[in-house]
C-alpha positions as CSV (number, residue, x, y, z in Angstrom):
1,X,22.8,5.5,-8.1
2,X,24.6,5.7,-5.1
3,X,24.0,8.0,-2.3
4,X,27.0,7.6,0.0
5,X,30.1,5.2,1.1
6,X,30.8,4.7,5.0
7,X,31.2,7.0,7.3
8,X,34.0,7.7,9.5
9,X,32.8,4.7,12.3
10,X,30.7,3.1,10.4
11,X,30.6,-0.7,9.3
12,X,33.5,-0.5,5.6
13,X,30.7,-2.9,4.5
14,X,27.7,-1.0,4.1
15,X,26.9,1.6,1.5
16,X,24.4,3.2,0.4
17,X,22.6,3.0,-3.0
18,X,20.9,0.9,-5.5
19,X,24.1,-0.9,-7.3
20,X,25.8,-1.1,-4.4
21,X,22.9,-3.2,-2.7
22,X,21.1,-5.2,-5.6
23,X,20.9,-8.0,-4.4
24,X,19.1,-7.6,-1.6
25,X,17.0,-5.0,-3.1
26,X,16.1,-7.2,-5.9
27,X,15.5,-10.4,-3.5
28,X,13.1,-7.7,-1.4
29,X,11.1,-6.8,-5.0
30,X,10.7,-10.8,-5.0
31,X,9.2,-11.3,-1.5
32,X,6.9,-7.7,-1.7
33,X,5.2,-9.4,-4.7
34,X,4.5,-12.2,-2.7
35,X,3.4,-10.3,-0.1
36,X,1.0,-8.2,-2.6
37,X,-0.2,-11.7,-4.4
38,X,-1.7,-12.3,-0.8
39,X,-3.9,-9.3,-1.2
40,X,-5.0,-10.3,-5.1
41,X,-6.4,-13.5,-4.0
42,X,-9.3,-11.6,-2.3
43,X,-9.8,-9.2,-5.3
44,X,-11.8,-10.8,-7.9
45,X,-13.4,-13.9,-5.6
46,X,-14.3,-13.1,-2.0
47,X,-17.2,-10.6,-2.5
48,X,-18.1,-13.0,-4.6
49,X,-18.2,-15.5,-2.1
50,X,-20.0,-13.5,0.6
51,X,-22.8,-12.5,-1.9
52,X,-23.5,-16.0,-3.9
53,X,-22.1,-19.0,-1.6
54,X,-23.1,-17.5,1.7
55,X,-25.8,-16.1,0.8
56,X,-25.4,-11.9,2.0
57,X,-28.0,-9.9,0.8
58,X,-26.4,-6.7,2.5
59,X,-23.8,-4.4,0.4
60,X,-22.4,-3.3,3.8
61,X,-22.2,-6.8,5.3
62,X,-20.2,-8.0,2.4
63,X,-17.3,-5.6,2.6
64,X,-17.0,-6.4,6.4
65,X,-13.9,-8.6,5.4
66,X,-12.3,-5.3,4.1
67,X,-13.1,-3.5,7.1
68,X,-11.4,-5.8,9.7
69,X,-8.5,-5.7,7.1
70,X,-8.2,-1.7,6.7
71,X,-8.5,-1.6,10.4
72,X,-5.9,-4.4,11.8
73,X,-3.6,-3.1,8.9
74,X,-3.6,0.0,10.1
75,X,-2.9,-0.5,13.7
76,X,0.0,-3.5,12.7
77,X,1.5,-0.8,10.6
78,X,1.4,2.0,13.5
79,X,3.8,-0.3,15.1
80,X,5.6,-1.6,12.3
81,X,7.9,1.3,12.9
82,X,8.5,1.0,16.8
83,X,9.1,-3.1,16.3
84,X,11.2,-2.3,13.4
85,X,13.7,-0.3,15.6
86,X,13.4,-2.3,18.7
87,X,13.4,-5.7,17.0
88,X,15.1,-5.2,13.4
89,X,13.7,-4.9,10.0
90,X,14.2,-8.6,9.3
91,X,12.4,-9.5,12.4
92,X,9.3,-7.9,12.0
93,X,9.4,-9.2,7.9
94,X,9.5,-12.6,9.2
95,X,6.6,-12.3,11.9
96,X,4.4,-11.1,9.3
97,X,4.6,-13.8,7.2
98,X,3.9,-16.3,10.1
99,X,0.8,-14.6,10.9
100,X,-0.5,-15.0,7.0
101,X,0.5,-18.3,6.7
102,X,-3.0,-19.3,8.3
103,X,-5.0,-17.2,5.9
104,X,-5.6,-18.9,2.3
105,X,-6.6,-21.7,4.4
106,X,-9.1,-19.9,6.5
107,X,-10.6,-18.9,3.3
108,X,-10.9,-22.1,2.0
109,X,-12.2,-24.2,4.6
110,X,-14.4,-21.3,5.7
111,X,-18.0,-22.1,7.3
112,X,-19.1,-19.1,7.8
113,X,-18.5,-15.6,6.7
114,X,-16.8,-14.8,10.5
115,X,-14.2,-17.0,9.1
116,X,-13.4,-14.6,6.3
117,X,-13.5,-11.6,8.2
118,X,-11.2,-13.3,10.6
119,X,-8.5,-14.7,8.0
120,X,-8.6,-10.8,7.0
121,X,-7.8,-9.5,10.4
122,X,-4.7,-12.1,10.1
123,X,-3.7,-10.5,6.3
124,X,-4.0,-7.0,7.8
125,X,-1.4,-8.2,10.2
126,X,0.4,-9.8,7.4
127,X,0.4,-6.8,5.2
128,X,1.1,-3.9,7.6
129,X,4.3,-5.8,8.9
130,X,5.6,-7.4,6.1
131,X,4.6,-4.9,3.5
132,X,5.7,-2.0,5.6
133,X,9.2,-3.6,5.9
134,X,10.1,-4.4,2.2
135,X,9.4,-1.0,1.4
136,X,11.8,0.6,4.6
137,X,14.0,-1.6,3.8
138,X,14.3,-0.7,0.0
139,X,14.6,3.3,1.3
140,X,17.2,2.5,3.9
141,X,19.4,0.7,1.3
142,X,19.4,3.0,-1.3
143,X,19.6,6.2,0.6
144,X,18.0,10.2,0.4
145,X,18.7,10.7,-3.7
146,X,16.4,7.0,-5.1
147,X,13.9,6.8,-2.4
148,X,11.2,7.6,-5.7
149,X,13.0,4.7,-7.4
150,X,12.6,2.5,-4.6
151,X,9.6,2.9,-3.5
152,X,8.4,2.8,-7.5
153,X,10.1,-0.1,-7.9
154,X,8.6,-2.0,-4.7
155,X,5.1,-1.2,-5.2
156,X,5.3,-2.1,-9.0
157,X,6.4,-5.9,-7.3
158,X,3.4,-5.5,-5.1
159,X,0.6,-4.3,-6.8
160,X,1.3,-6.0,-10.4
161,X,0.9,-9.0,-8.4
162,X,-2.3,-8.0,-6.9
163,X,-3.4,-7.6,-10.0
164,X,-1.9,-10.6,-12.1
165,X,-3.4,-13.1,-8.8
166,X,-6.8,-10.8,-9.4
167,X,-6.6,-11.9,-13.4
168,X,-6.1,-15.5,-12.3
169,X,-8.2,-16.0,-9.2
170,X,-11.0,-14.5,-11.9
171,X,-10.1,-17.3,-14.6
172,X,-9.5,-20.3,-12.1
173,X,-12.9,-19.3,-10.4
174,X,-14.5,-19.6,-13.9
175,X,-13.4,-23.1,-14.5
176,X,-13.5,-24.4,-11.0
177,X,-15.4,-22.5,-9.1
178,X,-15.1,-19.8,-6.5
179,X,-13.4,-22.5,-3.7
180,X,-10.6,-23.8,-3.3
181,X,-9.2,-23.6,-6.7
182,X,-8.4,-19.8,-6.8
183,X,-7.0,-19.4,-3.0
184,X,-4.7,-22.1,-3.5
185,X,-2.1,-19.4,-5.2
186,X,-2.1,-17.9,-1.9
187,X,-0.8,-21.0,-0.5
188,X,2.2,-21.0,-2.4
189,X,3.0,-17.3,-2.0
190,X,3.3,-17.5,1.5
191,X,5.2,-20.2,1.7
192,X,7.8,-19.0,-0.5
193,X,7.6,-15.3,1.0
194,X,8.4,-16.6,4.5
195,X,11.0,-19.3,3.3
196,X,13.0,-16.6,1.3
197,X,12.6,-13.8,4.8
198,X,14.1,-16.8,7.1
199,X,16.7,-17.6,4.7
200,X,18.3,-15.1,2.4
201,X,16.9,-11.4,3.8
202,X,19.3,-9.5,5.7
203,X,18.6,-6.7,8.3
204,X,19.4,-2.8,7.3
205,X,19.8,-1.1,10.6
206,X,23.0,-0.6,9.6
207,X,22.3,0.9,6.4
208,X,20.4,3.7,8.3
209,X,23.1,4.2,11.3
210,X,25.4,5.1,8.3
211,X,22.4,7.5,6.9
212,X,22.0,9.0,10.2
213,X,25.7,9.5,11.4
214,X,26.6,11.0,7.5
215,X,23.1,13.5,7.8
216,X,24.2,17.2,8.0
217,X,21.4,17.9,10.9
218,X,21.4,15.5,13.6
219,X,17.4,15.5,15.5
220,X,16.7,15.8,18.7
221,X,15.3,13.0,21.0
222,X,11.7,12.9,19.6
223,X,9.3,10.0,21.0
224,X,6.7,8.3,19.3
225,X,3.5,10.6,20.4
226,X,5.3,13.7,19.0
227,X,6.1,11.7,15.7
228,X,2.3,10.6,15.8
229,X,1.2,14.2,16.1
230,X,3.8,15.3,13.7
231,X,2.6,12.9,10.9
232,X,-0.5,13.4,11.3
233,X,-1.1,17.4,11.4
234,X,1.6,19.4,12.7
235,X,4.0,19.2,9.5
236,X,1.6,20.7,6.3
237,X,3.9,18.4,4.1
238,X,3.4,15.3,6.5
239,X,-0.3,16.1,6.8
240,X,-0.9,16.8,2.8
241,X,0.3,13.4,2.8
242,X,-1.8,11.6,5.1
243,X,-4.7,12.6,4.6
244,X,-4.3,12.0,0.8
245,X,-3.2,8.4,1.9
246,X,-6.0,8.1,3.5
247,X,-8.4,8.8,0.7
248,X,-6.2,7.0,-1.8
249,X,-6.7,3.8,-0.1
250,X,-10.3,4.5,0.6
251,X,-11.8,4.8,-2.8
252,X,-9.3,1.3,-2.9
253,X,-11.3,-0.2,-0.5
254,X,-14.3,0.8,-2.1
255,X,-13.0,-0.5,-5.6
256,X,-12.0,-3.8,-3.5
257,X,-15.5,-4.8,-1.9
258,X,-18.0,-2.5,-4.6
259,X,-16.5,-3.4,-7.9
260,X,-17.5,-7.0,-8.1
261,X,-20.7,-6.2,-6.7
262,X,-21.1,-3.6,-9.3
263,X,-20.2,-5.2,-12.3
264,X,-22.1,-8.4,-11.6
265,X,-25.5,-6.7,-11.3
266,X,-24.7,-6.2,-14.8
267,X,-24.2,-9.5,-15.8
268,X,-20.8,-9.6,-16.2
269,X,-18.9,-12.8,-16.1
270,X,-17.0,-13.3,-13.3
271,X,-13.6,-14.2,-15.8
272,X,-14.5,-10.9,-17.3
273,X,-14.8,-9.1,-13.8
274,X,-11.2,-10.4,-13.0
275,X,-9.9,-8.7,-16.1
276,X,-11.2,-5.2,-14.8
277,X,-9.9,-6.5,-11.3
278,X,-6.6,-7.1,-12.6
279,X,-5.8,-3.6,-14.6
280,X,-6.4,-1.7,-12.4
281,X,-3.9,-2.8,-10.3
282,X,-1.4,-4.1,-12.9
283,X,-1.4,-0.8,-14.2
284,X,-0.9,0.9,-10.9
285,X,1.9,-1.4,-10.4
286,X,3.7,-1.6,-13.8
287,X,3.3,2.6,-14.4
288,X,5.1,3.5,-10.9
289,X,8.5,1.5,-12.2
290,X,8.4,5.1,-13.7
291,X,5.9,7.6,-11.7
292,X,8.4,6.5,-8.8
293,X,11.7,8.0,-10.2
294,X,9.5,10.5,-12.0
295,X,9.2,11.9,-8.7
296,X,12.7,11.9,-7.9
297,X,13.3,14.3,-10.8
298,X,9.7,16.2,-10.9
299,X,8.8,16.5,-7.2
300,X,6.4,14.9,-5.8
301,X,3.2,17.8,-5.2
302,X,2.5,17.8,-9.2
303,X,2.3,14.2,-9.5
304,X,0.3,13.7,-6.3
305,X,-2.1,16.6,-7.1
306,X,-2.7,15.3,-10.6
307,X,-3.0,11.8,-10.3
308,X,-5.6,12.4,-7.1
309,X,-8.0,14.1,-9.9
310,X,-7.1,11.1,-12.6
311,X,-8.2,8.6,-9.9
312,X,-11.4,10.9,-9.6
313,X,-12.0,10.9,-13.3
314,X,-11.7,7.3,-13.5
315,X,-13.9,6.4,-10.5
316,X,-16.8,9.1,-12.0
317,X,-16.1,7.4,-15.4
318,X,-16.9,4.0,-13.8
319,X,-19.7,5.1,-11.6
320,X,-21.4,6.7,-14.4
321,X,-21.5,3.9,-17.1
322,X,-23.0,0.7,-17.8
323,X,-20.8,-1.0,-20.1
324,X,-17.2,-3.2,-20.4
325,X,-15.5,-1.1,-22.3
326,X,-16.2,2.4,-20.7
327,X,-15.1,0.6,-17.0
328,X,-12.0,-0.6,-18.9
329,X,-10.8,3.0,-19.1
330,X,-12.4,4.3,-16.0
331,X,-10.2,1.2,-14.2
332,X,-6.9,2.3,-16.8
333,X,-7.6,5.8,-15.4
334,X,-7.7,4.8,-11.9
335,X,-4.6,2.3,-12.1
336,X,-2.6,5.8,-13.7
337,X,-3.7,8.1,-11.0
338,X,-3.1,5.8,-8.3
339,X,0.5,5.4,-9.7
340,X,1.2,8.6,-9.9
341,X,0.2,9.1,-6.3
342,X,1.6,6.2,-4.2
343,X,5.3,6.4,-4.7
344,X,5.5,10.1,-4.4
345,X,3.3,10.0,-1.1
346,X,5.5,7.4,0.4
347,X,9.0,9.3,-0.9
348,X,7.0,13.1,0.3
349,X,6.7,11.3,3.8
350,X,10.7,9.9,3.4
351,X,11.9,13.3,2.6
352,X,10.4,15.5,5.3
353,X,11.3,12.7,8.2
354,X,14.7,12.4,9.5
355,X,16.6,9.0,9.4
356,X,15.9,8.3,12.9
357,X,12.4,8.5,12.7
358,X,11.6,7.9,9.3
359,X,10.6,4.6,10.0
360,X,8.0,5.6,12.9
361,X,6.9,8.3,10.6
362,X,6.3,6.3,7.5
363,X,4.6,3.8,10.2
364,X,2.0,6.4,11.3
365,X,1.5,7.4,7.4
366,X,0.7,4.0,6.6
367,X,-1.7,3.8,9.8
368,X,-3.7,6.8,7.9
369,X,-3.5,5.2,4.4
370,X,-4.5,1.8,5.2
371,X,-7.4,3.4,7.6
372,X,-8.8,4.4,4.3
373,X,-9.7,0.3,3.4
374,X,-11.7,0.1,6.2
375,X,-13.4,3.8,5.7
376,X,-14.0,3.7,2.3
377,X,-15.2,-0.2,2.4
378,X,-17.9,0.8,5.3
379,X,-18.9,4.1,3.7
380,X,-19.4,2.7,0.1
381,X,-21.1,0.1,1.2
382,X,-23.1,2.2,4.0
383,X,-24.1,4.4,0.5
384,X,-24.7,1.7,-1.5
385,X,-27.1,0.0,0.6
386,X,-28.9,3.1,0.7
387,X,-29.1,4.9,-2.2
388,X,-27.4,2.3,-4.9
389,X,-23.9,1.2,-6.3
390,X,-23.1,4.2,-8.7
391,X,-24.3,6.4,-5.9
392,X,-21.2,4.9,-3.7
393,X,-18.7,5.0,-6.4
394,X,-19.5,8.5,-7.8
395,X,-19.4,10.0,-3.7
396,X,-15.9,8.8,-3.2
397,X,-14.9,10.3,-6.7
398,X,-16.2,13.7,-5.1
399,X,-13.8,12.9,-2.3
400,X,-10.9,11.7,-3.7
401,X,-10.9,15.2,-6.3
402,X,-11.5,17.3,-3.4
403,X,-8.4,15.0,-1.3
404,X,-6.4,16.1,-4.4
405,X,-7.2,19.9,-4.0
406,X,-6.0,19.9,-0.6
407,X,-2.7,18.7,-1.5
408,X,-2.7,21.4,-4.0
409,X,-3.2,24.0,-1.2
410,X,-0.9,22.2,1.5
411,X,1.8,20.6,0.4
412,X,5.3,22.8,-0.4
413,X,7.9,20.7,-2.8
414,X,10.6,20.3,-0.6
415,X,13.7,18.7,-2.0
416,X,14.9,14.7,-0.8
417,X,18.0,16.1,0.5
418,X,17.0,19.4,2.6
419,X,14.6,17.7,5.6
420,X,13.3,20.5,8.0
421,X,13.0,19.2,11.8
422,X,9.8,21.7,12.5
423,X,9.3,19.6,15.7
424,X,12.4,20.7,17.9
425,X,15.0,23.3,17.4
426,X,18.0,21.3,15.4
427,X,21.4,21.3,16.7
428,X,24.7,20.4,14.5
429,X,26.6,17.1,14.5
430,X,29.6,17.0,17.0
């Protein structure tokens, strides 16, 4: 699996590709599923908290915590890019972890919903640095030819521990209640996530000087506002994947903050409610250890197109029914689409950046994507208020199949190793 040895210049040390860097790619699957074990504590329990310890009567007001996450995630990840280049890889890693530190104990000493919403303003910092880096970090080791793989492989760490902490916090919280017991797991994983940055991660700026200085087409000065606007709409690829992002993560944030909600009015049990908490993510995690180098070999449109309209399917399925075992395959469904989407978006946006922007590009991706939490959380719950919890989930399965059609009619499959620079006429390396 490896892409490329040094180049004339370059450090003798530093290669690219997966077996020639597994140790640190390995120690960065470690930390990214500490980093996603901080986002599973909040899965299964603290709807639950806002709607039967303190007492909040409005759908809306409930997902608020999701909405101050969505948005601060968004905007740490805008400039996870820039501090990235200016500051190092291993730099930014490290301050995200400081900021979460605070945040399982915010949650558990919390007075007052504020509290909550605050600690998730803190995790959206957490997540949009120190999530954002594992995964750059895993694409500038391993080079152009395994970015699928590595970004599959990274988000398996994350999300299956999203949704093994979602399983857990769900059992806990049936035996001991909803505080402290469950939160405590969040304790420990960021503690041993910002131990293990401090001590053993090491930066990869070299990793992508050698990238850039082997690349056939050198780019031109581009600054950040052109790479903004460039993300965003003026590459079809790069806009395909954005706004598909976007939606991704919004019918995610509705899932986050409506689920619970949903399943309770039924009567479920909250240990029962953690199970359909936990597949979903678990299998969204475990599945894209292959969806991810699927899409090294496939391409990434087909997979993104198709697994848009699974997450639809499973979303309708789940919106439309009223009983375990029917939401059992509508969360299965959604866990498969959503793995079939997330590495490929990630790698689409990887492929059609160059190596000296990709990390700004994949930053203003992410801003888009994770704008989706706090979206789809204030929408649902906007809908939800209004006209009913299967009315919320079924409108944002409308959205995410439509999300999927315009992929369809946007995106061209482009391959990892032939990057277009539409933003400035490209010169030659001297």
């Amino acid at each position: 699996m490896s892409d490329a040895v040094a180049a004339p210049g370059g450090p003798p040390s530093v290669k690219l590709g997966l077996t020639e860097n597994w140790p640190q790619f390995a120690l960065l699957v470690l930390i990214n599923a500490f980093v996603g074990g901080m986002v599973g504590i909040e899965r299964t329990v603290v709807p639950l908290i806002g709607a039967e310890e303190f007492k909040i009567g409005s759908t809306t007001l409930v997902v608020s915590f999701i909405v101050s996450f969505g948005v601060v995630k968004a905007c740490a990840n805008l400039i996870s890019g820039q501090l990235a280049d200016a500051w190092g890889r291993k730099s930014v890693l490290i301050l995200g972890w400081l900021v979460g530190l605070p945040v399982p104990f915010m949650i558990i000493w919390a007075p007052s919903w504020e509290w909550v919403v605050a600690a998730n303003a803190l995790l959206g910092i957490n997540q949009g640095l120190a999530w954002s880096m594992t995964v750059i970090m895993k694409i500038d080791l391993v080079g152009p030819k395994s970015r699928g793989l590595a970004v599959g492989l990274n988000e398996f760490a994350g999300y299956l521990a999203v949704g093994v902490t979602a399983y857990l916090t769900g059992y806990l919280a049936s035996e001991y209640g909803l505080r402290p017991a469950p939160i405590y797991l969040g304790v420990a994983y960021a503690i041993f996530g910002a131990a293990l940055s401090i001590l053993l991660v090491r930066d990869t700026r070299e990793h992508v000087r050698l990238e850039t200085a082997a690349h056939a087409r050198q780019a031109s000065p581009i600054n950040f506002r052109e790479i903004f606007v460039l993300t965003s709409f003026g590459d079809r690829n790069l806009f395909a994947a954005s706004q598909a992002g976007l939606v991704n993560n919004l019918n995610d944030g509705m899932s986050w903050g409506i689920f619970p909600l949903f399943f309770a009015s039924f009567g479920l049990a909250v240990d029962r409610i953690g199970i359909l908490k936990a597949v979903y993510p678990a299998t969204w995690g475990i599945l894209q250890v292959a969806t991810g180098p699927l899409s090294d070999r496939w391409g990434r449109k087909g997979l993104i197109v198709a697994g848009m309209w699974v997450q639809a399917a499973g979303l309708l399925l789940t919106g439309a029914t009223s009983h375990f075992e029917w939401w059992l395959v509508g969360s299965l469904l959604l866990g498969l689409g959503t793995a079939m989407v997330y590495p490929s978006l990630i790698a689409a946006v990887s492929d059609a950046s160059h190596p000296s922007w990709r990390a700004r590009s994949l930053s203003v991706y992410r801003f888009w994507r994770d704008l989706g939490y706090a979206i789809g959380a204030l929408s649902a719950g906007i809908i939800a208020d209004r006209f009913g919890l299967s009315a919320a989930i079924i409108s944002i399965a409308v959205l995410t199949f439509i999300s999927g059609a315009v992929v369809a009619v946007s995106m061209r499959e482009r391959a990892p190793d032939s990057i277009d620079l539409p933003q400035k006429e490209s010169r030659p390396a001297e």
